[in-house]
DOZAKE-523736 format. One record per residue (C-alpha): x, y, z; residue in one letter. Coordinates in pm, whole numbers, plus 32768, in hexadecimal, padded with zeros to 4 digits. Each point is the difference from the previous one (the first is absolute). Layout:
N
XYZA...
//
This chain:
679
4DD791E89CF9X805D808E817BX7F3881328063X8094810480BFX7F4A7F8A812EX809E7EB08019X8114806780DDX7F7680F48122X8122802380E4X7FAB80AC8180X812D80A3808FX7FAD8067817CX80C9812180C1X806B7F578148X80A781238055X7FC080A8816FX7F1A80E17FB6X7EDA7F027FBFX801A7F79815BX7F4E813E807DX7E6D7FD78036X7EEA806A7EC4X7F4880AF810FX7EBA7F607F9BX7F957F698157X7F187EBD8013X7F2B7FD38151X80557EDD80A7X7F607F688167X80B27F5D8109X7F5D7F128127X7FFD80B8813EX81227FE980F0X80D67F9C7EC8X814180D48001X7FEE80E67EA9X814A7FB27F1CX80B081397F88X80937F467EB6X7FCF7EAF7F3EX810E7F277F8FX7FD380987E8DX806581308044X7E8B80947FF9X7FA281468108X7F097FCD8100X7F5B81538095X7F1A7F89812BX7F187F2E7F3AX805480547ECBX80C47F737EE6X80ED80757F06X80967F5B7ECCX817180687F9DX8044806B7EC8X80A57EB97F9FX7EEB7F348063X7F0A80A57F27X80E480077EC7X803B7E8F8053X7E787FD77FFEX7FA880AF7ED3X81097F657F32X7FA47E9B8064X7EC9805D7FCAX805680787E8AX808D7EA37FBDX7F107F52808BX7F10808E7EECX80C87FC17EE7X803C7E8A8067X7E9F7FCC8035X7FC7807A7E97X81017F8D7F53X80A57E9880C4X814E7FE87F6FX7FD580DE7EC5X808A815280D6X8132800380ABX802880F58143X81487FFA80CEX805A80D08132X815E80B68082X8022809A8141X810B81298021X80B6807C8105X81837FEE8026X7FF37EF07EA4X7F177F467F52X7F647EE680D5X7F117F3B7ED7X7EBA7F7D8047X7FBD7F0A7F0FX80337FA17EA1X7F7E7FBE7EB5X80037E6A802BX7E917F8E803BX80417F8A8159X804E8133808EX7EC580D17F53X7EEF7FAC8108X7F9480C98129X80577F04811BX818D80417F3FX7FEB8170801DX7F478027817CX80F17F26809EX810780957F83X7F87817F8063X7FCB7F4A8174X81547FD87FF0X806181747F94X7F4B809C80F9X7FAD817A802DX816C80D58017X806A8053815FX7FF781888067X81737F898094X8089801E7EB8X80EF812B7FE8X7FDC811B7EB3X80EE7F827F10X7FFC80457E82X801F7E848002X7EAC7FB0801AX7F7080567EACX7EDE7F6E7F34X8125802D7EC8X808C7ECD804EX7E7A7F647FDFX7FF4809F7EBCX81477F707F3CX7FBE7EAD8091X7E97801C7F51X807480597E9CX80F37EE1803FX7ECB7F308033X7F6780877EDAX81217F8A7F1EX7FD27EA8808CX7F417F0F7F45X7EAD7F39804FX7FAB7EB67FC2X7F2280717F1AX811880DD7F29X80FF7EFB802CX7F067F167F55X7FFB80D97EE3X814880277FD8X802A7E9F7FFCX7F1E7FD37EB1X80D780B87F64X7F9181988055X810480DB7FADX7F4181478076X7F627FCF8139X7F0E81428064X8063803B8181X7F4C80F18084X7F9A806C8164X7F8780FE8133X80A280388147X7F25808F8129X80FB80B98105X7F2980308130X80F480FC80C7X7FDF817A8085X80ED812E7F9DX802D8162805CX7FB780A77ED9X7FE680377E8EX81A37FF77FC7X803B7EC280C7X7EE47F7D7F17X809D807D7EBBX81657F6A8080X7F437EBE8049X7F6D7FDE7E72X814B804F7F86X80E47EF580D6X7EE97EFD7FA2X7FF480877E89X819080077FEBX800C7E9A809BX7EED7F817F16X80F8807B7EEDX81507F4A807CX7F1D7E948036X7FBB80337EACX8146802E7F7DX80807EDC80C7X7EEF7F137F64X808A80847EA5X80F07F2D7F3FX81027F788045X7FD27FFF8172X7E5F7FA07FDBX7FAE7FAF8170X7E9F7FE78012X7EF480BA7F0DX7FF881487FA8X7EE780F480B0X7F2480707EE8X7F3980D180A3X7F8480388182X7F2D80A880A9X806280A08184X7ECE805A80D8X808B80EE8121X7F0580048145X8099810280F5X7F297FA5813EX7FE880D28151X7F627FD28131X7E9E809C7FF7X7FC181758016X815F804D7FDBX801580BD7EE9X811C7F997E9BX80E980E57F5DX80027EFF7EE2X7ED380447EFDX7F617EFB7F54X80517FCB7E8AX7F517F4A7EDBX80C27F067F2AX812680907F57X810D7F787EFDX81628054808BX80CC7F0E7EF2X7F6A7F097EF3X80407EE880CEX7F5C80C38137X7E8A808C808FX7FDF808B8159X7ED7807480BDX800B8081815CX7EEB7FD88115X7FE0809B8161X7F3B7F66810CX7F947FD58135X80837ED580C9X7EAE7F59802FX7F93804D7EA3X80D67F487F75X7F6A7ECB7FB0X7ED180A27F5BX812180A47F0BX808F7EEB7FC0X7E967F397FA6X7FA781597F20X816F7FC27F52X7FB17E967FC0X7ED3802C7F4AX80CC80B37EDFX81457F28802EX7F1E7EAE7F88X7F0380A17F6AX7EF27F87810AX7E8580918045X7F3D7FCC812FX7E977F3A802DX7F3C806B8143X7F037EB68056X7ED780C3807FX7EC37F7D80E2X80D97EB88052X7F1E7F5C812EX809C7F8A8139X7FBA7FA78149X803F80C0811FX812C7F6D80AFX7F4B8049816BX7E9E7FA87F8BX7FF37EC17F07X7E8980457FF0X802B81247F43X80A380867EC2X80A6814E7F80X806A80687EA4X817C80367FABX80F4809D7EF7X81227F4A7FD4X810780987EF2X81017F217F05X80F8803D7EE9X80467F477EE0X8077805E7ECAX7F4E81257F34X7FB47F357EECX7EDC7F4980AAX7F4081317FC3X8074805A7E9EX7F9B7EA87F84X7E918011806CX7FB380E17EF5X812980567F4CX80F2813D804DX7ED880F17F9BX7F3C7F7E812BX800E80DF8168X7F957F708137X7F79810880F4X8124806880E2X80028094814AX812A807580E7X7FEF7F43814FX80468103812DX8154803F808CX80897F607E96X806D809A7EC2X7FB87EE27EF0X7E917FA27F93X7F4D7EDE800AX7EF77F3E7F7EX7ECC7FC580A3X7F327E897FC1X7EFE7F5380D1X80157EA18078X7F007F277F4BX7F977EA980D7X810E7F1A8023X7FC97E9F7F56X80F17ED47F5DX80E4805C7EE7X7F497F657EABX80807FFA7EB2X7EE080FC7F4EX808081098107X815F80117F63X7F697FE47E98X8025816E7FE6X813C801780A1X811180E07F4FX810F801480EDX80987F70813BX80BD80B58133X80A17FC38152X7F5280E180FCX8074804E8172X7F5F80E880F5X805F81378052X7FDE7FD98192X80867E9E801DX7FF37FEC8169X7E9880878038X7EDB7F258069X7EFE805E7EDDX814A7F807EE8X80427EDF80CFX7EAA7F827FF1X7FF980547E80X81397F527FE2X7F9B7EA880A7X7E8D7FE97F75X80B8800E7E97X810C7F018070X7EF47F258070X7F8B7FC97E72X7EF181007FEFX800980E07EFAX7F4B81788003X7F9580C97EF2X800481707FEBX7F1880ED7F5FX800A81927F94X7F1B80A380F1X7F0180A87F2EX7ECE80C58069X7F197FAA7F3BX7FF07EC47EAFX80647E89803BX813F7FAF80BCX81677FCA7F38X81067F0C8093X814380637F80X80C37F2C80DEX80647EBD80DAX80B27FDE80FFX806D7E838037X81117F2D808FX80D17EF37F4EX81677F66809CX7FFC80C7813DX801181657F20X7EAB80D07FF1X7FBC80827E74X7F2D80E47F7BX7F2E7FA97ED5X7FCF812D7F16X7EA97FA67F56X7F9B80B97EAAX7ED480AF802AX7FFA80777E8BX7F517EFD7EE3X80C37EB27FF7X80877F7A7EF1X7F277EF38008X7EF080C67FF6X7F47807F7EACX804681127F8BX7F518143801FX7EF6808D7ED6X80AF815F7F99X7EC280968028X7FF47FB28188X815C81098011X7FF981248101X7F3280DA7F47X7EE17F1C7FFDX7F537F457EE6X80C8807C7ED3X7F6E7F457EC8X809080E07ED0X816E7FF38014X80C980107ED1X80B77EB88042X80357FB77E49X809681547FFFX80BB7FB98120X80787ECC7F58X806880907EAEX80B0810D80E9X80EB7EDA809EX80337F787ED6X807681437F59X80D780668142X80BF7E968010X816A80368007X80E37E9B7F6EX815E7FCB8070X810F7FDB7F0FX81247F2F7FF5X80F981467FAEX7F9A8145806DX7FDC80F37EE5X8068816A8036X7EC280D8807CX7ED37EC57FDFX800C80448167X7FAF81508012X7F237FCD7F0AX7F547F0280C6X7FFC80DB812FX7F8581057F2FX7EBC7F227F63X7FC97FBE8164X7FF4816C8062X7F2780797EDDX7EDF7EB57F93X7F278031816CX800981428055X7E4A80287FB7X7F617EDF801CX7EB17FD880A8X7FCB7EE680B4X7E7880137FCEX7F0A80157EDDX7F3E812380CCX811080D6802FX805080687E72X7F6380647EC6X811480037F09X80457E738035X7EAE7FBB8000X7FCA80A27EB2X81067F307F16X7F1A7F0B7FA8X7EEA80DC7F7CX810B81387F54X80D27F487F33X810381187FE0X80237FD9815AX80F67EE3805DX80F780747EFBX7FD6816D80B8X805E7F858148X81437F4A7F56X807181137F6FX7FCF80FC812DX80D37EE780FDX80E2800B7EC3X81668071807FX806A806A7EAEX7EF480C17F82X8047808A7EB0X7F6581497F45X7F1D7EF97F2DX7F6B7F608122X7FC8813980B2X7F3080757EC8X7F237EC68024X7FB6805E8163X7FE5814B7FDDX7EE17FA67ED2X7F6B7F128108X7FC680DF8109X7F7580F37F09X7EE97F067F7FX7FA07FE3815BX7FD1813E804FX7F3680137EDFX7F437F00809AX7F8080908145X7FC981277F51X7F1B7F697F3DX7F5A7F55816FX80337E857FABX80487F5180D5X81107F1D8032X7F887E757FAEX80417F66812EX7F857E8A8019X7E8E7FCA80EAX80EC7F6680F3X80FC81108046X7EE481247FE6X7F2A7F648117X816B7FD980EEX809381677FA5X7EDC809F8053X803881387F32X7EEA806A7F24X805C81637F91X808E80237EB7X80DB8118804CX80697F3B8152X803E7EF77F29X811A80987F3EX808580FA8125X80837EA6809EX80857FA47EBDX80D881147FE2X804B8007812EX806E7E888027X80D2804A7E8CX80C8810680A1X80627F448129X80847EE87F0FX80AC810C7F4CX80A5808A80EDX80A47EEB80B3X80657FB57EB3X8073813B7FA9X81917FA67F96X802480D37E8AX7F9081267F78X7EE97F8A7F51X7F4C7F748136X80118167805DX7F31808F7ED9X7F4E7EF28033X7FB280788170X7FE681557FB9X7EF77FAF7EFAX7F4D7F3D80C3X800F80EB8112X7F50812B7F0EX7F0D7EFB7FA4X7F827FCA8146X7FF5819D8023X7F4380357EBDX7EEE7EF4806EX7FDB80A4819CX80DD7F3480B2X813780C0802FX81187F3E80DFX8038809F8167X812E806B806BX80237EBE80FAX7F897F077EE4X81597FBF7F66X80D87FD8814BX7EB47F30809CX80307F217EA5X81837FB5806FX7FB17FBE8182X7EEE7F137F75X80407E588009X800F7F447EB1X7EF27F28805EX7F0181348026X7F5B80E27EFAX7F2081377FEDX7EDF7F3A8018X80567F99815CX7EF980948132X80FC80D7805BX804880A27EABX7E92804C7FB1X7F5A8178803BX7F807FA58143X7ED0804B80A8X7FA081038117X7FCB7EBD80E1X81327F617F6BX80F681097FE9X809E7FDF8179X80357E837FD1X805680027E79X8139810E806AX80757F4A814CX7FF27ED47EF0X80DB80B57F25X80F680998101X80597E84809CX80217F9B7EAAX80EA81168009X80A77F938110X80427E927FB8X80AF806D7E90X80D0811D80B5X80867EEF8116X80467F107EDBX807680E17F25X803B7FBB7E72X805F7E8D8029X7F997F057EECX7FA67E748023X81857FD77F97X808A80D78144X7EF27F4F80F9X807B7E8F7F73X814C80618016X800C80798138X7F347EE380A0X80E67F177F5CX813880B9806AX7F9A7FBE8181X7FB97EA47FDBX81427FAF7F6CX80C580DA8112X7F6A7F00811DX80347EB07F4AX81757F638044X80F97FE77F0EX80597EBE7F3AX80DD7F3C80DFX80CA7F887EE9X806481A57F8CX805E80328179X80D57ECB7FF3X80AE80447ED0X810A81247FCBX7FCD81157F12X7FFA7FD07E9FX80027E538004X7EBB7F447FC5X7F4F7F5E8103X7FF97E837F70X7EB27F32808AX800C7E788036X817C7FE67FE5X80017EAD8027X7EDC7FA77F02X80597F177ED0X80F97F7E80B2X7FC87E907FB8X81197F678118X7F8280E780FDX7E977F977F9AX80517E9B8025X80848042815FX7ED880E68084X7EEB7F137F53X7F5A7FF38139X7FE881508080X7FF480CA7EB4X7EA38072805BX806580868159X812C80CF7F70X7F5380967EF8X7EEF80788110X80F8809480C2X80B580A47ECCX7EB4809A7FA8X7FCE807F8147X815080988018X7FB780A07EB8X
//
């Protein structure tokens, strides 16, 4: 129910050492005869005419920055409080709605002000002090979690990531700094325990580390991935320049809420000197990164590019012309999102910005070279907030749907969709009220074993082609898929393939219908019945589980020598690396041609290629897997995560009730909405 990023906590170092200048210098010009100042009242450097941020101002900038985006995104869903640490822990703001807004949070850092150089070294100015007053904050509830608690919750998932902006020496005053904040995450948690239970417990969190320096000077601390110290605790380390920080911190919050970034290209605007004329501009936004999954589904990639002096990607559309927001534009529309630009305070966003807020509505396309133009997207404002619209550029639901024969390999008329059918039909799997011991295994097992040849076309195979005219032949094929192939029923087979050999020895030919002759295209007797066998032995060999499937192969296998068309060494290895829903008889399996030969084996080697990078997995592991990953991202019944271990979770307490009914006659319908939505 509460992600971990629901609680972000800043804790900012207000320590000395970030009054000293980032040494990145900003050109500034004064009026002539105006005396030059040699400091501003924040604390900032000024070198001639040049500028320089302190390191507290630019942490203060970046992390107002970060909130900023996630309030834009997600207005009062995400909760982001701020501590400032120096000799204790002076708090910014809470988690009460009134105090999570940016006018809150930038008068308040007016009022803190950049630390004075004046301050004499003592050890008590530390950014510890910052740090145990945040996993205090953690343990405190929201609104949100107290809400919960109050309908009756008894295991409330608190969970949440602290972002310590400060600077150290090195490595070891790093490592001491994870283990105080690991050893006081420990004693909060054993104070929330009963019988004392002051606030929740920490399930988990998450400390982000950014040691920041002025630039050039070079870190003795080295940057470190995310690593588990304890089960309740993950830290990652970053170094950085002072004025990179913000970028960071934007790079960080992509992956913290899951965000992706849209670059609006060719937006036209008039020149801000010259009204007569008009330039094109690129203005960038964030929003959440399922506006781009739900275009057209999570299989779907939009073509990515990294913008300069950044180290995320974004997505690249084309403003269409603006017009009014109608009702058959959002038909298609999958999804919804809160957007905000990157650059809020730039002229090209701010003109983006108001022409949306003034009830227009945009649509963006996928630039393409060449072919008609696809809008994937909207961009539109409702209530003051600026959405965007993630239209479905795949086939509608409303639309018909598609002939099988229009599929990506073209007009396919001869697909074996009864065989298909009876396939299904063998392959369904029934649940059972008691679970007997091994039916599922054996399930599994059917599912392993029933598709592992079938062709999906007529074209592409003799032998299934063939049962209607041989009538030996369907009870063949059952007995060679047969998993417990006895001595008797390898006889028959063995008798079987004996009569046919007898048969192209003779030069008939095999009766194949007018139909099927004129679309295999293979005249030749004697090609006729290589393909056969060749075809039989691939079926026999992926069914190859006893040891009379084995005489059956090796049998088979002198056959084929006897009549001039001995197996190669490759054959029975290329047979295994082969899909189910192929056969000899494909174009790549045939002798090939002088002409044909280069493309027939670069054919066969990416066929290769796509079984070796799947491997050996069956329908069963695919569904299983796909299902497996669906279920890990839906939530969890609200009524199992209210209820403790080993009770049942009892739905519509209240229902039957006939006094309570009485009482409630006139707003039964709105509580059983709301108990369906709580459910």
């Amino acid at each position: 129910m509460f992600e971990r990023n629901q609680k972000t906590i800043f804790v900012l170092d207000h320590t000395r050492y970030f009054s000293i200048s980032s040494e990145q210098y900003i050109s500034m010009d004064y009026l002539k005869g105006k005396p030059v100042p040699e400091s501003t009242a924040s604390g900032n450097s000024i070198v001639g005419t040049q500028l320089s941020k302190s390191l507290w101002t630019c942490a203060v900038e970046s992390s107002i920055e970060y909130c900023r985006i996630v309030w834009d995104l997600f207005p009062g869903k995400k909760h982001v409080r701020f501590i400032v640490s120096d000799t204790a822990a002076h708090i910014v703001n809470t988690w009460s709605p009134s105090t999570q807004n940016m006018s809150h949070v930038s008068n308040a850092m007016m009022m803190v002000s950049v630390p004075s150089r004046s301050i004499p070294q003592s050890s008590d100015y530390s950014v510890i002090h910052g740090l145990r007053a945040a996993i205090e904050a953690l343990a405190e509830p929201t609104d949100e979690q107290l809400q919960a608690a109050h309908f009756g919750c008894k295991q409330i998932a608190n969970e949440g990531r602290v972002i310590c902006i400060t600077s150290a020496r090195d490595n070891t005053s790093m490592k001491s700094l994870e283990d105080i904040f690991n050893t006081v995450l420990l004693q909060q948690n054993a104070l929330v325990a009963p019988p004392a239970k002051k606030g929740l417990q920490i399930d988990h969190c998450h400390l982000v580390i950014l040691n920041i320096v002025p630039l050039g000077v070079e870190s003795l601390v080295t940057n470190r991935s995310l690593l588990e110290i304890s089960p309740f605790l993950n830290v990652e380390i970053h170094t950085v320049n002072a004025p990179d920080i913000s970028d960071k911190l934007l790079h960080l919050i992509m992956g913290h809420y899951d965000l992706a970034s849209t670059t609006v290209t060719n937006i036209p605007m008039k020149e801000e000197q010259n009204a007569n004329s008009s330039a094109n501009y690129d203005v960038e936004i964030l929003h959440e990164r399922a506006a781009h999954t739900k275009v057209c589904g999570p299989d779907f990639n939009f073509t990515t590019s990294i913008k300069p002096g950044t180290a995320y990607e974004t997505v690249t559309l084309k403003w269409c012309t603006p017009r009014g927001c109608g009702s058959a534009d959002l038909q298609p529309c999958v999804g919804q999102y809160n957007v905000t630009p990157v650059d809020v305070t730039s002229r090209p966003s701010s003109c983006l910005i108001n022409f949306l807020l003034n009830g227009r509505s945009v649509l963006l396309e996928v630039p393409r070279k060449t072919g008609t133009k696809t809008t994937s997207h909207m961009l539109s404002a409702r209530g003051g907030e600026i959405f965007v619209h993630s239209l479905s550029i795949a086939r509608s639901a409303m639309d018909e749907a598609p002939s099988i024969i229009d599929g990506p390999g073209g007009r396919v008329s001869d697909y074996r969709i009864p065989e298909m059918g009876q396939l299904l039909k063998m392959s369904r799997l029934v649940p059972l009220k008691a679970k007997p011991k091994g039916k599922l295994a054996q399930g599994e097992h059917l599912w392993r074993r029933l598709p592992r040849y079938f062709p999906r076309t007529a074209n592409v195979t003799i032998l299934f082609n063939l049962q209607r005219q041989l009538s030996w032949l369907p009870h063949f094929l059952h007995l060679i898929v047969k998993e417990d192939m006895d001595k008797q029923d390898e006889v028959r087979c063995q008798q079987q393939i004996h009569e046919l050999y007898k048969s192209a020895s003779r030069g008939d030919l095999l009766p194949f219908s007018n139909s099927n002759n004129a679309r295999l295209k293979v005249s030749k007797t004697k090609d006729q019945y290589r393909l056969f066998y060749r075809e039989l032995e691939q079926l026999i060999q992926l069914n190859a589980h006893t040891p009379h499937h084995k005489n059956l192969l090796e049998s088979l296998q002198s056959l084929r020598a006897a009549y001039g068309d001995a197996a190669n060494k490759s054959e029975p290895s290329s047979a295994h690396l082969r899909s189910y829903t192929e056969s000899p008889l494909s174009p790549e399996r045939l002798e090939p041609t002088n002409s044909m030969s280069s493309s027939s084996s670069s054919i066969l080697k990416a066929s290769k290629r796509r079984m070796s990078s799947c491997g050996q997995r069956s329908l069963l592991d695919i569904i299983s897997s796909a299902e497996r990953s669906q279920s890990n991202k839906r939530l969890d019944f609200s009524g199992r995560l209210c209820t403790p271990l080993g009770q049942t979770a009892k739905l519509y307490p209240d229902f039957g009730n006939k006094e309570k009914d009485i009482l409630t006659t006139g707003i039964v319908s709105s509580n059983l909405k709301d108990e369906s939505i709580r459910s």
